[in-house]
C-alpha positions in Angstrom: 153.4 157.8 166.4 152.0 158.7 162.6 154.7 156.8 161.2 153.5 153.6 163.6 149.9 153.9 162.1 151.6 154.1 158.7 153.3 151.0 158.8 150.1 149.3 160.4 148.1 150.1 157.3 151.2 149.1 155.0 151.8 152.7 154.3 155.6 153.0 155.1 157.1 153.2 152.1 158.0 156.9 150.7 155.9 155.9 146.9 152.7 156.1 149.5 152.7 159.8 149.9 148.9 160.0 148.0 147.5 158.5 151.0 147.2 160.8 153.8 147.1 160.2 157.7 145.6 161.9 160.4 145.3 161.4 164.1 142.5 163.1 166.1 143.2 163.6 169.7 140.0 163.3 171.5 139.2 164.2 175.5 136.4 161.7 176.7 136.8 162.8 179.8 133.6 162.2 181.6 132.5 160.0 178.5 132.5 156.9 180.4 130.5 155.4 177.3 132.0 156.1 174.5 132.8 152.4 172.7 136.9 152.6 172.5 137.5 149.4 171.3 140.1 149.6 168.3 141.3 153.0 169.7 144.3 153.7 172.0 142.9 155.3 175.2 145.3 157.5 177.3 144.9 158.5 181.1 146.9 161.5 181.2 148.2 161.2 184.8 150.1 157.9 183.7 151.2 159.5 180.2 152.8 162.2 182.6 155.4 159.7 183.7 155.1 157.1 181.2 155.5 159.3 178.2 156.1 162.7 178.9 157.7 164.3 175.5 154.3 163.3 174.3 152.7 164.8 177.4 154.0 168.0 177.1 153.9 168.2 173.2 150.3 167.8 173.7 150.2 170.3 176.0 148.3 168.6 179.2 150.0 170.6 181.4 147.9 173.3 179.7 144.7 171.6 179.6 144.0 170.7 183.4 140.3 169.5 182.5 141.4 166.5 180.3 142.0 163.4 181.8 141.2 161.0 179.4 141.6 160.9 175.8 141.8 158.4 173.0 142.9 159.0 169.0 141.2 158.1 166.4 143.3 157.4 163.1 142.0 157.7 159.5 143.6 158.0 156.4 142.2 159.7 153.1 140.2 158.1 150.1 142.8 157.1 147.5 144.4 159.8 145.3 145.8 160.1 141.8 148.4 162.6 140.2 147.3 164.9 137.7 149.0 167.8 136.2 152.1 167.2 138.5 149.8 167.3 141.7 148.0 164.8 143.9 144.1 164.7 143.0 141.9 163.4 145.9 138.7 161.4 144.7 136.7 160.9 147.8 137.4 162.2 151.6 139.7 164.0 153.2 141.6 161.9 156.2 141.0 164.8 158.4 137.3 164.6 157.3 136.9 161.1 158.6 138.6 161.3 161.8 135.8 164.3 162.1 133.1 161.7 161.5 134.0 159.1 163.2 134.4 161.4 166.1 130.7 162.3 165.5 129.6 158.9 165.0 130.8 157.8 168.2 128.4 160.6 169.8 131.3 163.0 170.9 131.4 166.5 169.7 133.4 167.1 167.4 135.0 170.5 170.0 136.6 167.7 172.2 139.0 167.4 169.3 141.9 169.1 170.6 145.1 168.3 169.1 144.9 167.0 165.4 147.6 165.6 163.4 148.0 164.8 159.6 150.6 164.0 157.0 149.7 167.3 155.3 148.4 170.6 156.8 144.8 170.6 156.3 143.1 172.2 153.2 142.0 175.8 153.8 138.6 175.5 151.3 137.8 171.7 152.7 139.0 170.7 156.1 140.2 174.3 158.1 136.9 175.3 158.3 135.3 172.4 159.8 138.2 171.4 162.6 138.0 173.2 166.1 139.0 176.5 166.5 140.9 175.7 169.8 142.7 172.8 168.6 146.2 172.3 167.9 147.4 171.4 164.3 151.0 169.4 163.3 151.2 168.3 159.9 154.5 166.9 158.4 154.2 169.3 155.5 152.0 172.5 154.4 149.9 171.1 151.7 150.6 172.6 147.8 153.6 174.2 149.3 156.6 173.8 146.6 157.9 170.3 147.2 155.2 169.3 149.7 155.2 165.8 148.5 158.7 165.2 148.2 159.3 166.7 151.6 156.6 163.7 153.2 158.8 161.4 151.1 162.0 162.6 152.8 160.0 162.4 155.9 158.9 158.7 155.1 162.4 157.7 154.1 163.9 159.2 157.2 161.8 157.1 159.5 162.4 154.5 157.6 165.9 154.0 158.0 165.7 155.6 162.3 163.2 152.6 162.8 165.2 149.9 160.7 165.7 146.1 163.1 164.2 148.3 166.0 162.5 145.8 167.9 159.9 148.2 170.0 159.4 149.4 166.7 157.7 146.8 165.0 156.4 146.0 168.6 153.9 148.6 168.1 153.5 148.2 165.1 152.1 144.5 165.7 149.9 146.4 168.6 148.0 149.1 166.4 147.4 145.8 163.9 145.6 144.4 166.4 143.7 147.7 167.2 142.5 147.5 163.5 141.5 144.3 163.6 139.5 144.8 166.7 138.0 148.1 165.5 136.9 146.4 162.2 135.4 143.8 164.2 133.7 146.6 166.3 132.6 148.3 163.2 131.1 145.5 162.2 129.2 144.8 165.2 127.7 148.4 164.9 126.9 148.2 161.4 124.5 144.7 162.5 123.5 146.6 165.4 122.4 149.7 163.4 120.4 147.7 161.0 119.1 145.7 163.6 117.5 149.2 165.3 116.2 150.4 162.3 114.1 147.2 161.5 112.8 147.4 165.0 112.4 151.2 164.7 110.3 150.7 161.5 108.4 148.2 163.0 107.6 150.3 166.1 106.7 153.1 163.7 104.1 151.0 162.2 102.7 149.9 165.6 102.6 153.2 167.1 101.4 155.2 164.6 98.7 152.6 162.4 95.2 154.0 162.1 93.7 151.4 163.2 90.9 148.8 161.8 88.0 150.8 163.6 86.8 153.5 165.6 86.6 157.3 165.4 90.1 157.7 163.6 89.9 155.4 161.4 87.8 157.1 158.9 90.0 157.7 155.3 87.2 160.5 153.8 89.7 163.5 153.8 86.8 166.2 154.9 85.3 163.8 157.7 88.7 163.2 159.3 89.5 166.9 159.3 86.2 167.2 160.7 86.4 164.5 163.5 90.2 165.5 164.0 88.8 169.3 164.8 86.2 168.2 166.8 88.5 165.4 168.8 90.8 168.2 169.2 88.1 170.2 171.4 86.7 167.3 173.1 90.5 166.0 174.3 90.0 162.6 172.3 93.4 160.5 173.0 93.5 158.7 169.6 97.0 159.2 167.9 96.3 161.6 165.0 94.5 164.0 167.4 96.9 163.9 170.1 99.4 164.9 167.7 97.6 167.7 166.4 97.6 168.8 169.8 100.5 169.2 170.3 101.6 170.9 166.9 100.8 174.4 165.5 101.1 173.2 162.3 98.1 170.4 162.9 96.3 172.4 164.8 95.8 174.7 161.6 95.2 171.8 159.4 92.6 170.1 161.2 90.8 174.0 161.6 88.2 175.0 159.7 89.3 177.8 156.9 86.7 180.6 158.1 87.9 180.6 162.4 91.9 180.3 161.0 92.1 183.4 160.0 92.3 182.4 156.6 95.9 181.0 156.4 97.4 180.5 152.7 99.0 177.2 152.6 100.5 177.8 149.7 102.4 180.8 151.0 104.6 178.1 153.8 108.2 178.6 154.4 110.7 177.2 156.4 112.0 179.4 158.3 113.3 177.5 161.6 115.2 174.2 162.6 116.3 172.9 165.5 118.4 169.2 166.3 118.9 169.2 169.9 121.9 166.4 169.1 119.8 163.8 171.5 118.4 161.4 168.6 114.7 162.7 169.5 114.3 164.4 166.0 113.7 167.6 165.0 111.6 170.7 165.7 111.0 173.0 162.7 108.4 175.9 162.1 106.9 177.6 159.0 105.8 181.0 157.9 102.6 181.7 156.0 100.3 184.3 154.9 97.3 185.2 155.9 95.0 186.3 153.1 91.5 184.6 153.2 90.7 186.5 149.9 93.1 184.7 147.6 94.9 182.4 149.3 94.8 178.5 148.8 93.0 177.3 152.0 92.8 174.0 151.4 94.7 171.5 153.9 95.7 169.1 151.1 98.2 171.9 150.1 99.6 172.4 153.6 100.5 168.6 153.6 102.0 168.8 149.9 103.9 171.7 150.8 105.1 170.4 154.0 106.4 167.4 152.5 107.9 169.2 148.9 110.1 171.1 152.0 110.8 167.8 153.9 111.6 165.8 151.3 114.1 168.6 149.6 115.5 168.9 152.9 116.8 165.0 152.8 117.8 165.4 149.1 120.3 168.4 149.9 121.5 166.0 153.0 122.3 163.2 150.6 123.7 164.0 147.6 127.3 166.2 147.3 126.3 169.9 146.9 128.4 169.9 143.7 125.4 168.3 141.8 122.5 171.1 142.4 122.7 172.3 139.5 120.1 172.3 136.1 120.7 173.4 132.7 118.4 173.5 129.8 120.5 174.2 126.5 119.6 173.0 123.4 122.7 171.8 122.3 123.4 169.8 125.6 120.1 167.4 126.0 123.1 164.9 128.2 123.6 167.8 130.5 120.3 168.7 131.8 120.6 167.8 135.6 122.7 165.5 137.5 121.2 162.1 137.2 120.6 161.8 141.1 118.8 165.0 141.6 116.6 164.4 138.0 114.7 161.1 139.8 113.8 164.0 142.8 111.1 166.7 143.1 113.3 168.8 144.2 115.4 168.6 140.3 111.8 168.6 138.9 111.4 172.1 140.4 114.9 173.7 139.9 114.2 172.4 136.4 110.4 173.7 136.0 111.6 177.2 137.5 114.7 177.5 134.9 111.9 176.8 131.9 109.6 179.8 133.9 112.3 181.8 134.1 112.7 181.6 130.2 109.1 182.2 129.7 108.6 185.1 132.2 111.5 186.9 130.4 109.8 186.7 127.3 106.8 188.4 128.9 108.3 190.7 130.2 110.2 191.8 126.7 107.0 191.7 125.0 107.2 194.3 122.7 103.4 195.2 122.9 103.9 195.9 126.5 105.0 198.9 128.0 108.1 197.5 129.4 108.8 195.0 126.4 108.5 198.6 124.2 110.8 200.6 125.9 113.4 197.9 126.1 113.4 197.3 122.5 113.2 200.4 121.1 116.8 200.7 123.7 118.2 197.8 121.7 120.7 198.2 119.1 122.0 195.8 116.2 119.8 193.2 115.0 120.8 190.3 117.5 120.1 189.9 120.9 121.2 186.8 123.0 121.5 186.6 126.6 121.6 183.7 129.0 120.5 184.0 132.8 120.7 181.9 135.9 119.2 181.6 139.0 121.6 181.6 141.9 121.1 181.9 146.0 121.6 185.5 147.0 123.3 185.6 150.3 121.1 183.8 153.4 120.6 185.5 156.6 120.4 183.6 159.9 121.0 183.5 163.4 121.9 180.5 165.1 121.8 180.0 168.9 123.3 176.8 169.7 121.2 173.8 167.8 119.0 176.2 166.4 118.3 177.8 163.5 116.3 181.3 162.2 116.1 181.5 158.8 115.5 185.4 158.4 116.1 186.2 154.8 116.7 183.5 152.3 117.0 185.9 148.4 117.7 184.2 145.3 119.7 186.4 142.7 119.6 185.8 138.9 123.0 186.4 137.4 123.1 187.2 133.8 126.2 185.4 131.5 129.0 187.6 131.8 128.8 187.6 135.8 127.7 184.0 135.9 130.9 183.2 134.1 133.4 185.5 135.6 132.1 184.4 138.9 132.6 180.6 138.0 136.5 181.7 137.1 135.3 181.2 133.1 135.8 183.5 130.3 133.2 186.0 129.9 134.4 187.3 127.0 132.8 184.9 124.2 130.4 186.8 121.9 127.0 185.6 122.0 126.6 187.4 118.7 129.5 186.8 116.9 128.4 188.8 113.7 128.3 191.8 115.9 130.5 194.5 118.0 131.6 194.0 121.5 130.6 197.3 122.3 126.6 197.1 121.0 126.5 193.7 122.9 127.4 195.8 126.1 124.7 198.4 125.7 122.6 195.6 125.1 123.4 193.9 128.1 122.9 197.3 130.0 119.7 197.3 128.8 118.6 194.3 129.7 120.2 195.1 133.4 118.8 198.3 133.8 114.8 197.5 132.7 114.4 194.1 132.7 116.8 192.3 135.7 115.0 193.9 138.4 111.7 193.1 137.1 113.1 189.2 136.9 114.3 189.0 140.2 111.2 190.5 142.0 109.2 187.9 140.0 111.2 185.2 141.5 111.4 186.1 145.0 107.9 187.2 144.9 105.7 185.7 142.3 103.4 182.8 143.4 104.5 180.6 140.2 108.1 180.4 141.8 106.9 179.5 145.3 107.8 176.4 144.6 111.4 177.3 144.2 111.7 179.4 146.7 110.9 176.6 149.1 113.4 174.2 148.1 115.6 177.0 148.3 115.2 177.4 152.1 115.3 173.7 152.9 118.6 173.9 150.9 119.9 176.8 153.7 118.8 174.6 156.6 120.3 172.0 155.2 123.9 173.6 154.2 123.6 174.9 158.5 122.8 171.4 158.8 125.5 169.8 157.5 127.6 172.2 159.4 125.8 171.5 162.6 126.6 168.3 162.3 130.1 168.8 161.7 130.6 169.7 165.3 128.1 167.6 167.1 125.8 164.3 166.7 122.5 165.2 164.8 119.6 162.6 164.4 120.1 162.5 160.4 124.2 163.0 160.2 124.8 159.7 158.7 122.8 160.7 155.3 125.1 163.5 155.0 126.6 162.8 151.7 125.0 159.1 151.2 124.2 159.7 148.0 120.7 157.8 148.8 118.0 159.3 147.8 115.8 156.3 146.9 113.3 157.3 149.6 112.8 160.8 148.0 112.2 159.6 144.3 109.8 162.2 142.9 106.5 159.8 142.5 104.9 161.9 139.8 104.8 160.8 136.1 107.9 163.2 134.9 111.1 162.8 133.8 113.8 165.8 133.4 113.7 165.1 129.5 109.8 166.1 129.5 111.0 169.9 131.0 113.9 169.3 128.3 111.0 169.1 125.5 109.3 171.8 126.5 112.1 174.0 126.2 113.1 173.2 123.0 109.6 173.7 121.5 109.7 177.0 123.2 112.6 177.9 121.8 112.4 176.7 118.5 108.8 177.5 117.9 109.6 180.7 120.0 107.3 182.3 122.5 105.7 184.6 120.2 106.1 185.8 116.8 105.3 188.9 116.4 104.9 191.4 113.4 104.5 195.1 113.6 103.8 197.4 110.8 105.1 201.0 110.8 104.5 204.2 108.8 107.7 203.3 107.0 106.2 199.8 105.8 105.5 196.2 107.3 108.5 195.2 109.8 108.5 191.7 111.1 110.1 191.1 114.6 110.9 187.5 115.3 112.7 187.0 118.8 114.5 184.2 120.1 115.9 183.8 123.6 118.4 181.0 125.1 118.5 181.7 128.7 120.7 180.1 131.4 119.8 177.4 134.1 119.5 177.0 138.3 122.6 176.6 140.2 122.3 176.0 144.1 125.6 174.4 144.5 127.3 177.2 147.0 124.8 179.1 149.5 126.6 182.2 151.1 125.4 182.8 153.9 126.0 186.1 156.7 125.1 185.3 159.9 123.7 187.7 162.6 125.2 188.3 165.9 123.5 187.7 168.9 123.2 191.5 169.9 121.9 192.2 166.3 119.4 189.6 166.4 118.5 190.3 169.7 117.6 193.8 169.1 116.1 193.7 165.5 114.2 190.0 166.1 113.3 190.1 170.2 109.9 188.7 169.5 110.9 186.0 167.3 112.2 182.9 169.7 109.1 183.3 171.5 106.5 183.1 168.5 108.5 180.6 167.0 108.6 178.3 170.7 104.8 179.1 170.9 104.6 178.2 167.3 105.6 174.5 168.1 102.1 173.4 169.9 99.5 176.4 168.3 99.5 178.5 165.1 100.9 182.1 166.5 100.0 185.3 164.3 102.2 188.0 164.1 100.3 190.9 163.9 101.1 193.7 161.7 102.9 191.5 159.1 99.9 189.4 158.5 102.2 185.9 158.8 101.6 182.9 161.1 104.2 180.5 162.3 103.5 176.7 162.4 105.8 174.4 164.0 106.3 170.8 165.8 108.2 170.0 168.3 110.2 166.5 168.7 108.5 163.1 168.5 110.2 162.9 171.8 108.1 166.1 172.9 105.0 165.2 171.6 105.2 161.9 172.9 105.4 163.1 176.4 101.7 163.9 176.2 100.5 160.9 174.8 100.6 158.4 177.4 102.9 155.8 179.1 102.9 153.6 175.9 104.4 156.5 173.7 106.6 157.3 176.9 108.7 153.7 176.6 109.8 154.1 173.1 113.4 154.5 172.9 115.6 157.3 172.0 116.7 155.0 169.2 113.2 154.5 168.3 112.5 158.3 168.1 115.5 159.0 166.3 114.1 157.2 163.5 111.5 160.2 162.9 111.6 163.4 161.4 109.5 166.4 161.8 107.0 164.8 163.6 103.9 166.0 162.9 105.2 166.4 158.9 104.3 163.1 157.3 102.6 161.0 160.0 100.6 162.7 161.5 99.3 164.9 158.5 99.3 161.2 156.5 96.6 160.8 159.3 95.2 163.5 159.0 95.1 163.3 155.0 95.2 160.0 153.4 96.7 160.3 150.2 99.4 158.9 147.8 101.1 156.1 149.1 104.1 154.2 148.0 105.5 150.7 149.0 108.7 150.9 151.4 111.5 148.5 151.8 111.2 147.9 155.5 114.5 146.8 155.9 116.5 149.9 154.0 114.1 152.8 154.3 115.8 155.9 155.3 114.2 157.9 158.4 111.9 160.4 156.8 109.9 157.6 154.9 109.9 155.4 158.1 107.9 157.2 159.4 105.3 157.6 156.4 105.3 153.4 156.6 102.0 153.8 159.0 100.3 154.6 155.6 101.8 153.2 153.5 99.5 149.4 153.5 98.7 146.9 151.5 101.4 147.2 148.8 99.3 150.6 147.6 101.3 153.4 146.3 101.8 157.2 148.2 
């Protein structure tokens, strides 16, 4: 059968062993819907009789409950040979016949037999294929003589299938399947931009402001003010129905002093839910309450709501390989992947690496207390260390299509760990002049006084906020990701676009501006300063060259349901209450503010909301995020392409008029 599909694709001959095949064996068995044009469909009561060494090697006898099934046939992204081994540049085949499984809306744990030219990758492709499903593979990949083994393989069927007539029979049948499934691709790709310019169009209508009446004012504290007092009177215009039905709004459009004095600035995200039906996504944030000293003003909730949002898509659509930054003077080219440097959410890994430099330096200040006692630890006369910022291990809990973030760290590794855990040699001297043993009581030193004090400043300190928040959206979208893996999610076909034209940071910066101020601060130096002692007049001039932000892997433990019962009972409730009102939490001074679907919300906004189609609402993520806040506060706008904007700026088009900018 694999070697059928080979010779369909021209992939017979034995030299073609860098291209890889795999054949997913899918039960649509009650999925009377799924499009199967291009794909051979089976009824397993006629393969019984027509076929049955494949029945059996399939094991349907075994699996009573399938009666239908079709396969889906991918091969791999071309490959090269370096160093004697074969070098994939792009996807794996297995990966594809996973997506395409997905993109034809059936979960990916209907996959039950899977075959492929090599046994799938254990770092790559294990992890993401069903637990329950069977694997063949004509040989075990990276095993001595793997490749030769598929050539032997190749060559084999070659000569068994040689002037056999069936043969090239089917053959000239799973031609024909191609042709009609890249036909049929074709017809969905029209039909997909064909919804979206209707969905963007819809977006516009449904959500516009209007040329008059009550919510159409633009004055930021006289919508809050009519949107707060709309709320209590039941108007029905859009923005006010919306804030109905979202906790998140709700606190917005309330007035600071009866909120209980929620910091805006303080917002998290701490939950996430696709429920796989196109109708978007419900979500929910943590905040402080502190009326004292917290920021109160709405215009922050919105900002903060959208930095989260709009790092969210960023993580979906670029390869987790590139979230890194590094500022090193002697490497201005290799400051941040060029992708991620047009985003706010590079601007901010970037902005926290240069705090980080500048909070170490206060913190070895050698008038301070702390700063004193480190230095009079230090021994030699050079001191050099470089540190990075790195995720500390996530906890969640998932339950089904949703997801609790419950503790989301970030570590800060210094050199010698950073390096050994990247599989590099730690063992350079950052001071070459001196001993390896004074650089490790040095590095002790640092460990012992001045780590701990780092990473509590990180995970705590309001100037890293920022940080921290793109950090969680970076853990709901790594579960994300994953989610989609195994079933159809509204946003799974941004998952590694690479598109992030929509998410463009719109403020004046560029990642050679934080660049700048780095080297200024490094060759100009924090401080200079110069003591005098009994003994005479002792200058101390320090330098330090610290490391950079690297979320490219997010480990993550996740919590079992008895656990999370037993230690979190109260949270699903607060956090489903969350979705239409702002719900305190007592004792831990925190508030939860959420949104449901646009699906959700629009069920209590009339019959006109009520006809837009599931395609329509799948075009719009968290709901009350950007519209409805954009309603609420008219700010920065940007002009859209209506034609290729991605879903999360869709839905900011309502506000986005007459050419002005977000």
């Amino acid at each position: 059968m694999a070697y059928v599909e080979r010779a369909a694709r021209n992939l017979s001959s034995p030299s073609n062993t860098g291209r890889v095949l795999a054949i997913g064996f899918v039960d649509i068995t009650r999925f009377d819907d799924v499009p199967t044009r291009g794909h051979e469909v089976f009824n397993v009561a006629k393969l019984k009789t027509t076929n049955p060494a494949l029945y059996h090697e399939l094991r349907l006898d075994e699996r009573p409950q399938i009666k239908r099934f079709m396969t889906i046939t991918r091969t791999n992204d071309r490959s090269v040979w370096q160093n004697n081994e074969i070098v994939l540049k792009g996807k794996h085949a297995e990966q594809r016949v996973l997506a395409d499984t997905l993109g034809l809306h059936v979960p990916t744990s209907r996959l039950f037999v899977i075959y492929a030219d090599f046994s799938p990758c254990i770092s790559i492709c294990t992890p993401q294929l069903p637990p329950d499903a069977d694997l063949f593979y004509g040989a075990v990949y990276r095993d001595p003589g793997y490749s030769m083994k598929l050539r032997n393989l190749l060559s084999e069927a070659s000569h068994a299938t040689d002037g056999d007539p069936v043969f090239h029979q089917e053959v000239a049948v799973a031609k024909a399947r191609m042709a009609d499934l890249k036909e049929e691709n074709k017809k969905r790709k029209y039909e997909e931009v064909r919804r979206k310019n209707e969905a963007a169009k819809e977006a516009r209508r449904l959500f516009s402001t209007g040329q008059g009446g009550a919510c159409s004012h633009q004055n930021l504290a006289a919508r809050l003010t009519l949107v707060s007092q709309s709320v209590a009177a039941g108007s029905t215009c859009e923005a006010t129905s919306a804030a109905a039905d979202s906790g998140l709004l709700k606190a917005l459009a309330e007035d600071p002093s009866k909120s209980g004095g929620i910091d805006f600035s303080s917002m998290q995200l701490r939950y996430l839910s696709d429920p796989g039906d196109g109708s978007g996504l419900q979500y929910s944030f943590t905040a402080r309450l502190d009326p004292t000293n917290g920021d109160l003003q709405p215009s922050t909730g919105l900002d903060t709501a959208r930095e989260t949002s709009d790092a969210f898509f960023v993580w979906l659509s670029l390869n987790p390989q590139d979230f890194w930054v590094n500022l090193n003077p002697t490497e201005p080219d290799r400051i941040v992947d060029d992708q991620l440097g047009r985003t706010n959410a590079g601007r901010v890994l970037l902005e926290a690496d240069l705090r980080m430099k500048k909070t170490v330096g206060k913190l070895v200040h050698p008038h301070t207390a702390l700063g004193k006692q480190f230095w009079n630890a230090v021994q030699g006369d050079c001191l050099s260390f470089r540190n990075w910022i790195v995720p500390a291990t996530a906890t969640v809990h998932q339950d089904g299509d949703k997801l609790y973030i419950l503790d989301a760290p970030l570590d800060v590794k210094m050199e010698t760990d950073y390096l050994a855990a990247s599989g590099k040699s730690a063992n350079v001297p950052t001071c070459p002049r001196q001993d390896r043993a004074t650089e490790n009581h040095n590095e002790r030193a640092f460990r012992t006084l001045i780590l701990p004090k780092l990473k509590k400043a990180i995970n705590t300190a309001p100037e890293y906020a920022a940080l921290r928040r793109v950090y969680l959206a970076r853990v709901a979208a790594e579960w994300y990701r994953e989610l989609s893996f195994t079933q159809h999610t509204t946003y799974s076909d941004l998952i590694d676009s690479d598109d992030i034209d929509d998410w463009r940071t719109t403020q004046n910066w560029k990642p050679r501006d934080t660049f700048d101020k780095y080297v200024e601060s490094y060759t100009k130096g924090e401080y200079k300063v110069t003591d005098k002692t009994t003994s005479g007049g002792t200058t101390y001039v320090h330098r330090f060259v610290y490391g950079g932000v690297d979320l490219t892997t997010v480990p993550i433990r996740k919590v079992s349901d008895d656990t999370f019962g037993t230690d979190f009972s109260s949270l699903p409730g607060s956090v489903d209450h969350s979705l239409r009102t702002p719900v305190a939490t007592g004792a831990e001074d925190t508030v939860w503010l959420g949104a449901p679907t646009p699906r959700e919300v629009a069920a209590d906004l009339g019959p006109t909301e009520k006809s837009v189609s599931a395609a329509t609402w799948g075009t719009r993520l968290l709901p009350a995020l950007i519209l409805p806040l954009a309603l609420l506060l008219w700010r920065r706008r940007r002009r859209l392409n209506t034609v290729a904007v991605s879903p999360l700026r869709r839905t900011v088009m309502s506000t986005a008029r007459n050419g002005r900018k977000r």
